[in-house]
N, C-alpha and C positions, 0 to 999 in steps of 0.2 A: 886402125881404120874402123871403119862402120859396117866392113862389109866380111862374110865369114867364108872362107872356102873350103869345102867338103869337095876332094881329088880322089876319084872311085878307081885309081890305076886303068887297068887294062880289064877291069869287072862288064860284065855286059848292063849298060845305064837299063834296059828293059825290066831286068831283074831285081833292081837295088830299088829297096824301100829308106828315104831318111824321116825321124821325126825329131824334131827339135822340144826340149823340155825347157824349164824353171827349173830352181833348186825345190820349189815344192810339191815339183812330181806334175805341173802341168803341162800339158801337149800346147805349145804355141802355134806351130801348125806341121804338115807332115805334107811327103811329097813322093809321090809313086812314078815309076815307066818314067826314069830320067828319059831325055834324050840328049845330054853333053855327060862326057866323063868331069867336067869340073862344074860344081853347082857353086853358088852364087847368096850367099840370103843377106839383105840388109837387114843390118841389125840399130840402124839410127833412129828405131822408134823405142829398144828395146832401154829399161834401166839400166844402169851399171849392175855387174854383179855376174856372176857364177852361172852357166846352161851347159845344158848338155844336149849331146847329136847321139840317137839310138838310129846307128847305119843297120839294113839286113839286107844278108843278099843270099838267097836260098836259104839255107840250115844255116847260117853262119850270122850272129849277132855280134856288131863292137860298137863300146859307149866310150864316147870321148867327150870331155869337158872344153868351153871354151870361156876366157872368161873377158867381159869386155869393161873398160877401166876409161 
């Protein structure tokens, strides 16, 4: 699908920063003070190819790859 889901469990949405990259290290855009624990980003503007999600929630940093084909 065209659409990406980022599932922050039981994290408090207030606290959780997500930014979305390029394989070239560019910020596509970034998104502060969820207010749902499941985010949402269409990505049917975005090329084919390889991105990554820099999730942060307090001290705690995970990069996860998604790749859309």
């Amino acid at each position: 699908t065209n659409i990406a889901k980022i599932d922050i469990g039981n994290l408090d949405p207030s606290e959780v920063s997500i930014e979305f990259f390029s394989t070239y290290g560019q910020r596509i855009t970034s998104i502060q003070n969820l207010q749902q624990y499941i985010y949402k980003l269409s990505m049917s503007d975005f090329s084919k190819g390889i991105y990554f999600f820099k999730i942060q929630y307090r001290n705690e940093l995970i990069v996860k790859k998604v790749v859309k084909i």
